[in-house]
Backbone as CSV, one residue per row, in Angstrom:
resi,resn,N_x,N_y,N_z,CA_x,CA_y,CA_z,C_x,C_y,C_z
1,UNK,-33.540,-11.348,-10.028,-32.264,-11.668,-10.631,-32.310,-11.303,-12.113
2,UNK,-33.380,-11.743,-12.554,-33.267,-11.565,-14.226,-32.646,-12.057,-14.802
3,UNK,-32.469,-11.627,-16.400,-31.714,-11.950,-17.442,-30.077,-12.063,-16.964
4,UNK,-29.558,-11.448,-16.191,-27.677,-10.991,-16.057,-27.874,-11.730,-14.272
5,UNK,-27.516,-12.786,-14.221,-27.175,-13.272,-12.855,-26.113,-11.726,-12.446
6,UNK,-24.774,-11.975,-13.204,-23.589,-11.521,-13.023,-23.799,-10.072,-12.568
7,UNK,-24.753,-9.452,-13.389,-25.210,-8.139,-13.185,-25.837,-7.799,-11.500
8,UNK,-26.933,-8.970,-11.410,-27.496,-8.944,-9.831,-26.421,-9.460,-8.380
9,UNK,-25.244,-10.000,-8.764,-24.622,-10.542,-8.184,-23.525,-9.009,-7.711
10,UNK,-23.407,-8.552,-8.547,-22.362,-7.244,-8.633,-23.216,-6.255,-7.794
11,UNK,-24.848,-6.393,-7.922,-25.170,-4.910,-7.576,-26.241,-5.595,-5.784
12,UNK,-24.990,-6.432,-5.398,-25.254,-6.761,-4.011,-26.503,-8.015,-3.814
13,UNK,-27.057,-8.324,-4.762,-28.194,-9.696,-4.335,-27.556,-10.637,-4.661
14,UNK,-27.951,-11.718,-3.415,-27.164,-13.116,-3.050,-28.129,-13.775,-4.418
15,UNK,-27.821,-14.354,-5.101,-28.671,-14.831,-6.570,-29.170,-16.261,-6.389
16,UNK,-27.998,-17.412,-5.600,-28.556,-18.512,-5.353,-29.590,-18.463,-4.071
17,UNK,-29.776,-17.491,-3.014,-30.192,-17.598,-2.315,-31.882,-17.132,-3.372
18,UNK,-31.894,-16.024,-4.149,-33.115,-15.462,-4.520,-33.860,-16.583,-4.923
19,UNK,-32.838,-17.259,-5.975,-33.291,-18.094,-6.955,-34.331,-18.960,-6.468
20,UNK,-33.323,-19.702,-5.012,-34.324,-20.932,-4.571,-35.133,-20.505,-3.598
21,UNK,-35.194,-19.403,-3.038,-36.609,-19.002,-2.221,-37.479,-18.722,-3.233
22,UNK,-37.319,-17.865,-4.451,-38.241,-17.981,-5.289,-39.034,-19.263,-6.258
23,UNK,-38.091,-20.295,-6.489,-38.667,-21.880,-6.529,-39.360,-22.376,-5.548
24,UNK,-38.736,-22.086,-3.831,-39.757,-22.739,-3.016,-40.936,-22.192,-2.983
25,UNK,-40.782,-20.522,-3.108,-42.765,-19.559,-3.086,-43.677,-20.220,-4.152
26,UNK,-42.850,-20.175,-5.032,-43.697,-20.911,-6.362,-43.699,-21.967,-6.338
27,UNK,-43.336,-23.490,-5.610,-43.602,-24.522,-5.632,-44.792,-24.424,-4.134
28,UNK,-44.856,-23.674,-3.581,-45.863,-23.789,-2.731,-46.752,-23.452,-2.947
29,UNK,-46.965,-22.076,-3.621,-47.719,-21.617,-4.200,-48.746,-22.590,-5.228
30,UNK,-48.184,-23.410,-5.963,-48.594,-24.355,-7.299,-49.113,-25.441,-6.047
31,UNK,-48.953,-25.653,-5.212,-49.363,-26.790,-4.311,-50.496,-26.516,-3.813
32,UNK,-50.887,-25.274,-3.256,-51.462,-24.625,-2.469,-52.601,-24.531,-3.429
33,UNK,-52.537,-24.504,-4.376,-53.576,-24.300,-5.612,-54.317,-25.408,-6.246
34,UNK,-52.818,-26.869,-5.824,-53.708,-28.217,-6.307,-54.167,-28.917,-4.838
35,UNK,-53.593,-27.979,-3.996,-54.509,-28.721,-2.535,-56.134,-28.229,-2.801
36,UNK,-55.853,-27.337,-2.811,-56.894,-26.430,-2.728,-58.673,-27.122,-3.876
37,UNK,-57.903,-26.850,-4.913,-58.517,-27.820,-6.576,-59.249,-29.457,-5.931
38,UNK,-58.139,-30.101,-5.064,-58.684,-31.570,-5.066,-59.408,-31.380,-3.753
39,UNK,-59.145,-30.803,-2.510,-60.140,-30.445,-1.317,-61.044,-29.963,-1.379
40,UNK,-61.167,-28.751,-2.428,-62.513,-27.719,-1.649,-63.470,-28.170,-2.714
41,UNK,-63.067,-28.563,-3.752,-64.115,-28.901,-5.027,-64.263,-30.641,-5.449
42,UNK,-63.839,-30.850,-5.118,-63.921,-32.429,-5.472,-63.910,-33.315,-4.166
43,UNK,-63.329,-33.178,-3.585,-62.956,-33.793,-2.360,-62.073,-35.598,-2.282
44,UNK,-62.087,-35.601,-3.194,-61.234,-36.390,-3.880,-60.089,-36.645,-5.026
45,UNK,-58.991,-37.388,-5.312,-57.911,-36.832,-6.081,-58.562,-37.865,-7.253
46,UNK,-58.476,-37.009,-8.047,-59.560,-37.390,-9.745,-58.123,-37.790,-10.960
47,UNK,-58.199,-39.025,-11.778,-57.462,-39.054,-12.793,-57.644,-37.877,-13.715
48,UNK,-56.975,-36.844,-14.641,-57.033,-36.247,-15.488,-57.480,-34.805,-14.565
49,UNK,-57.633,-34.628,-13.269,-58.144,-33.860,-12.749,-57.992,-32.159,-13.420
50,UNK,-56.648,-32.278,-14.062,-56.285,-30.785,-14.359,-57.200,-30.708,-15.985
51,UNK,-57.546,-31.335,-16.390,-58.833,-31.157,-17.880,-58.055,-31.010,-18.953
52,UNK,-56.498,-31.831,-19.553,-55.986,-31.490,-20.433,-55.317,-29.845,-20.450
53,UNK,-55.211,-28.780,-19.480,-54.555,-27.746,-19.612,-52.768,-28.018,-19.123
54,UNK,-52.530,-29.165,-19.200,-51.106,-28.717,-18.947,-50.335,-28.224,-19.564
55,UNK,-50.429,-28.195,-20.743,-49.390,-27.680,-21.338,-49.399,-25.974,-21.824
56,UNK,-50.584,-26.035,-22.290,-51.576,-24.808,-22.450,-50.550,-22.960,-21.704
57,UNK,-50.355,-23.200,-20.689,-49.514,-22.288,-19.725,-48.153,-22.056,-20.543
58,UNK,-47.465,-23.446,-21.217,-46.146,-23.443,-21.666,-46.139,-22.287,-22.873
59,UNK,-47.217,-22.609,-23.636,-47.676,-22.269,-24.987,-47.680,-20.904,-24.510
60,UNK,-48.554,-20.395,-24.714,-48.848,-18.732,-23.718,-47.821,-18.353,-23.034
61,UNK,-47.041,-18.999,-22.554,-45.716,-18.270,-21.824,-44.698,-18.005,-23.186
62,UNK,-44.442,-19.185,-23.988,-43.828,-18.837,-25.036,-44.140,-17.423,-26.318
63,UNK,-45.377,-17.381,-26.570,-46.075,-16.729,-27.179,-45.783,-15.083,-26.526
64,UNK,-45.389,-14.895,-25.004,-45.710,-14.111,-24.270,-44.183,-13.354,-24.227
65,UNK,-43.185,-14.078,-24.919,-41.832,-14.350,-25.142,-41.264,-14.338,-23.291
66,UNK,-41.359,-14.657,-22.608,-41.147,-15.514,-21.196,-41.785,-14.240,-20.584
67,UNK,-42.402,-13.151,-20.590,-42.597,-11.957,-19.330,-44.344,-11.776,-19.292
68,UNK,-44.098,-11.829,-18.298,-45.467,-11.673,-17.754,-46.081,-10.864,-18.161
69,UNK,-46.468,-9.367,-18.425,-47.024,-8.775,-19.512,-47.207,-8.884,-20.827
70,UNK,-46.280,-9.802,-21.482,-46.812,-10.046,-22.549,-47.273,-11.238,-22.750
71,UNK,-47.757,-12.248,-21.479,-48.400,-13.529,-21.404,-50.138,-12.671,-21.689
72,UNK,-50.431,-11.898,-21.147,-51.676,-11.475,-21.347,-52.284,-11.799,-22.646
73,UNK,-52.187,-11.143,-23.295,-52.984,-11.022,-24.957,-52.418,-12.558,-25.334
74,UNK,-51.774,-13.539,-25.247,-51.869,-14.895,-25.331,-52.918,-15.403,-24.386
75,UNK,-52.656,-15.279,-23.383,-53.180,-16.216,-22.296,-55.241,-15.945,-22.848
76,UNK,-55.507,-14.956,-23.006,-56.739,-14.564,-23.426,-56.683,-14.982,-24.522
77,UNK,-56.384,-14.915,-26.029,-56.411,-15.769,-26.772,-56.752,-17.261,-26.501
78,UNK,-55.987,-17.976,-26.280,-56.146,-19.132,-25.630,-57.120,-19.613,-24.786
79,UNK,-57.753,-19.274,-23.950,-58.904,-19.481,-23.563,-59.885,-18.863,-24.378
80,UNK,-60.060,-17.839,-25.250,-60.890,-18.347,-26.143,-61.024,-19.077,-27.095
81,UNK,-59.420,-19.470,-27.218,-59.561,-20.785,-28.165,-59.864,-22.073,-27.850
82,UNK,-59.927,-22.340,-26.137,-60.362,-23.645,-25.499,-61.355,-23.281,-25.550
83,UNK,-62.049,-22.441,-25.245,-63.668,-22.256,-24.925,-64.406,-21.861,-26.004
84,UNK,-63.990,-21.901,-27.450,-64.681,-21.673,-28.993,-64.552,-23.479,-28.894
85,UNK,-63.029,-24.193,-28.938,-63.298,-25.736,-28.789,-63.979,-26.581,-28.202
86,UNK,-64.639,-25.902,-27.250,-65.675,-26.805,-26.397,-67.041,-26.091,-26.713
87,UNK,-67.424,-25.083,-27.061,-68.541,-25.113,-27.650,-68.859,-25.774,-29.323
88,UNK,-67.587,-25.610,-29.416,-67.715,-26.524,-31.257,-68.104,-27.608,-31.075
89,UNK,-67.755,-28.235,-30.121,-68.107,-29.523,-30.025,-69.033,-30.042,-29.065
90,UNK,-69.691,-28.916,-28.639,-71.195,-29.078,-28.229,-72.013,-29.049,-29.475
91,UNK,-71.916,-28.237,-29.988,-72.611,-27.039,-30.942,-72.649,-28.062,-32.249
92,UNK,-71.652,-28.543,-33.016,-71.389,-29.353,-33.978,-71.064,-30.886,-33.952
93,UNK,-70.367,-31.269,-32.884,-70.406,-32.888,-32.499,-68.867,-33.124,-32.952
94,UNK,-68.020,-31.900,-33.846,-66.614,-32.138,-34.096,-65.723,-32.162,-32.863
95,UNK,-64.900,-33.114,-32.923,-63.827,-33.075,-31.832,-63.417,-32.154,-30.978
96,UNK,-62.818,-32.152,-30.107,-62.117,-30.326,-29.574,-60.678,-30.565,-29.996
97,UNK,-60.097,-31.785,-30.392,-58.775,-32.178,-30.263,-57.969,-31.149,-31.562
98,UNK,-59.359,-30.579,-31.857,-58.796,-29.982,-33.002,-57.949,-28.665,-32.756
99,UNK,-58.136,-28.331,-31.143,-57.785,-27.264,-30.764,-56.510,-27.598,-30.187
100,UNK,-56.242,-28.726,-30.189,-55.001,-29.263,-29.413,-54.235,-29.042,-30.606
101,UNK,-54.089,-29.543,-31.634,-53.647,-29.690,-33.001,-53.333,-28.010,-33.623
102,UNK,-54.071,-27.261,-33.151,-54.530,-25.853,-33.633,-53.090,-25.186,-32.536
103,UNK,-53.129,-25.544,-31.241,-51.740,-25.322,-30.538,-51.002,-25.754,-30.849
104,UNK,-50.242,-26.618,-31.247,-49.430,-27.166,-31.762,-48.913,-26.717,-32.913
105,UNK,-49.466,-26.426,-34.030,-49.200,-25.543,-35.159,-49.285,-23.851,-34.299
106,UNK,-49.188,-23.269,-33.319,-48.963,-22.418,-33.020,-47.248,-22.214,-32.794
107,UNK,-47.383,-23.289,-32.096,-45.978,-23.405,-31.281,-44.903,-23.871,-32.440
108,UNK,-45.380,-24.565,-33.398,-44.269,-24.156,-34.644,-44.231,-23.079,-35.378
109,UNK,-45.309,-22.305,-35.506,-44.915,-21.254,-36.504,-44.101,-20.161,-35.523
110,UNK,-44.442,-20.099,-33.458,-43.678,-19.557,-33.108,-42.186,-19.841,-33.136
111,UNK,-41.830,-21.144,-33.038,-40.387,-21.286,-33.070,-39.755,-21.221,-34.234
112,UNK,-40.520,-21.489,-35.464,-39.906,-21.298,-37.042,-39.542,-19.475,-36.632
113,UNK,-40.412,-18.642,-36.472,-40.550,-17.181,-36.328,-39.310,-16.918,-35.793
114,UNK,-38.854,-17.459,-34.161,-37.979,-16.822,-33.542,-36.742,-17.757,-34.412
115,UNK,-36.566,-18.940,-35.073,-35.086,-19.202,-35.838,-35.190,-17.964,-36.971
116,UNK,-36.155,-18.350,-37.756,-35.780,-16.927,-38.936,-35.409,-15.636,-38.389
117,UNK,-35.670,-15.217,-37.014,-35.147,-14.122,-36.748,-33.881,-13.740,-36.323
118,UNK,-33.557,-15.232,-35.781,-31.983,-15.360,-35.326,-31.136,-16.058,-36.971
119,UNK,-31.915,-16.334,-37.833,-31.002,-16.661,-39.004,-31.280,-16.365,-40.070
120,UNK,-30.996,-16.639,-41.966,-31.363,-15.774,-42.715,-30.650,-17.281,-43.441
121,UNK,-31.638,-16.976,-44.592,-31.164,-17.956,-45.812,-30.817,-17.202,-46.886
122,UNK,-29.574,-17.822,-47.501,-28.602,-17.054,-48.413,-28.462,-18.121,-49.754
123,UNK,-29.069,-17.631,-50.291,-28.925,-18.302,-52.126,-27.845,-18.284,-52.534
124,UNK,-27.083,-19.493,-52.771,-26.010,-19.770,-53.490,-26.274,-19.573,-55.212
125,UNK,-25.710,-18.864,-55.530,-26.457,-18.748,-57.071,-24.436,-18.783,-58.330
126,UNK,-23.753,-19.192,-57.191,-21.903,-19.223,-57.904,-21.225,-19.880,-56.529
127,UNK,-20.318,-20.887,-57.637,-19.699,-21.607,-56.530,-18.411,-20.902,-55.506
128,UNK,-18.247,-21.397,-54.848,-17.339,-20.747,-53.989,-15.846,-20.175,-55.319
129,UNK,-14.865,-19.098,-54.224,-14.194,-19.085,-55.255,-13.096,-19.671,-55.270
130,UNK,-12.698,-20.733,-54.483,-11.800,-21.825,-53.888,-12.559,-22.830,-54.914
131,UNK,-13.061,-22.863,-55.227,-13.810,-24.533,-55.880,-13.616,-23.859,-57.665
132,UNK,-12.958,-23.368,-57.793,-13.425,-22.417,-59.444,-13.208,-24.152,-60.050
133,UNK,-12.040,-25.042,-60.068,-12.004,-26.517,-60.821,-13.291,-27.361,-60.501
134,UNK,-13.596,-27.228,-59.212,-14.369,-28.482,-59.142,-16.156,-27.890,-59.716
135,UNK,-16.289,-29.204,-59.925,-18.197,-28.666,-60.619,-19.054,-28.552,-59.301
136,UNK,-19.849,-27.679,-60.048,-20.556,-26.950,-58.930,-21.769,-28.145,-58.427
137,UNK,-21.780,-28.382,-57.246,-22.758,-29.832,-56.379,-24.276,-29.407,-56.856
138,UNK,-24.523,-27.920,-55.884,-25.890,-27.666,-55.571,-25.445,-26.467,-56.196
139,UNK,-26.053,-25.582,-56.732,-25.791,-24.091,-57.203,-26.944,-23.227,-56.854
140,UNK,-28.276,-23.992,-56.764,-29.349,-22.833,-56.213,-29.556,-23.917,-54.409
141,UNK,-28.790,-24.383,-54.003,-29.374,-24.809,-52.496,-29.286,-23.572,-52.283
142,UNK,-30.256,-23.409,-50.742,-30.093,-22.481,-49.764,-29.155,-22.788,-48.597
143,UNK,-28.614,-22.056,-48.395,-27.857,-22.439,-46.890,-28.180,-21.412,-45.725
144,UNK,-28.321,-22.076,-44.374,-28.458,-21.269,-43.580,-27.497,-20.542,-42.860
145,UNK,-27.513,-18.994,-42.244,-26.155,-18.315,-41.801,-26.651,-18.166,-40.256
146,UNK,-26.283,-18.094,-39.884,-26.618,-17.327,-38.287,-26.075,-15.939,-38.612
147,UNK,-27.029,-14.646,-38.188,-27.063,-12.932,-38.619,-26.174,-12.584,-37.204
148,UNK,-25.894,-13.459,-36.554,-24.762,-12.936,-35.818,-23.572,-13.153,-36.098
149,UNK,-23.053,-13.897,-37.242,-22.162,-14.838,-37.687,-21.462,-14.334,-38.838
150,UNK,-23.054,-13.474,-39.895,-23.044,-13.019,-41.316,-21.754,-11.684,-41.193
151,UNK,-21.170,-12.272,-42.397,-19.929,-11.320,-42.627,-20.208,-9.996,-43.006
152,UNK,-20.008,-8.848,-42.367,-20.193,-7.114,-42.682,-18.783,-6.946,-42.887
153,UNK,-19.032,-6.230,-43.801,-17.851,-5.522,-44.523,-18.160,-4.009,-44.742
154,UNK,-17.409,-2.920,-44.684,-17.482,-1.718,-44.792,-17.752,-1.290,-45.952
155,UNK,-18.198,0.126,-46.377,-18.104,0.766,-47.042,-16.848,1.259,-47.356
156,UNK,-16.967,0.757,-49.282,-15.085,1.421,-49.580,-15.732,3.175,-49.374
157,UNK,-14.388,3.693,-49.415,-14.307,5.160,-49.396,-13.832,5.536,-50.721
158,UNK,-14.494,6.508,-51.086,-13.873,7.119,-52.276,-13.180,8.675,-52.244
């Protein structure tokens, strides 16, 4: 289906039908994987069984900007950043939580990244020209625009 339901819908695929056979493959699939995890290796269902990676997948998918080829060079990152955190803390006796913390400041500088790219800060440096009476509030705030929003104006002609 992709990005354009409307698009897959026009060029003949039933979209609600794709959608939820593809939720049920992948919810079986994800089952089939924690049957599998608590039967063949443990043989019992363990508190914490998944080792702190849940979220880990979210991160790397984001990073990966949602497509599977570009989850790669994250997803590898990331496990060497769990697996530098667990030898640090063999190796040195420091926490690993530090690597949790270390994701976390990932996942903001990615989402700061993708707003600055969807917006742009514009220095007020003169008050509007509707306000010429009233005194100026803030004169160097920044304000934010959305760059889909920001006013283009042409080139005069001479």
């Amino acid at each position: 289906v992709g990005k354009s339901p409307r698009a897959a819908q026009y060029g003949g695929i039933d979209v609600r039908r794709t959608l939820l056979s593809a939720m049920l493959i992948s919810g079986a699939l994800s089952g089939l994987a924690g049957a599998g995890e608590v039967l063949g290796n443990h043989y019992r269902l363990l508190d914490g069984i998944a080792g702190g990676y849940e979220y880990t997948p979210i991160v790397v998918a984001l990073l990966g900007e949602l497509s599977p080829s570009g989850a790669v060079l994250p997803a590898f990152a990331f496990a060497g950043l769990l697996l530098g955190g667990q030898t640090m803390q063999v190796d040195t006796g420091l926490s690993a939580s530090i690597v949790v913390a270390m994701e976390a400041l990932i996942v903001l500088f990615v989402i700061g990244m993708q707003f600055f790219n969807t917006h742009r800060l514009v220095w007020n440096t003169a008050p509007p020209p509707d306000a010429a009476d009233a005194p100026p509030a803030h004169t160097d705030a920044p304000s934010i625009q959305n760059s889909s929003q920001a006013e283009v104006t042409p080139p005069e002609r001479t």
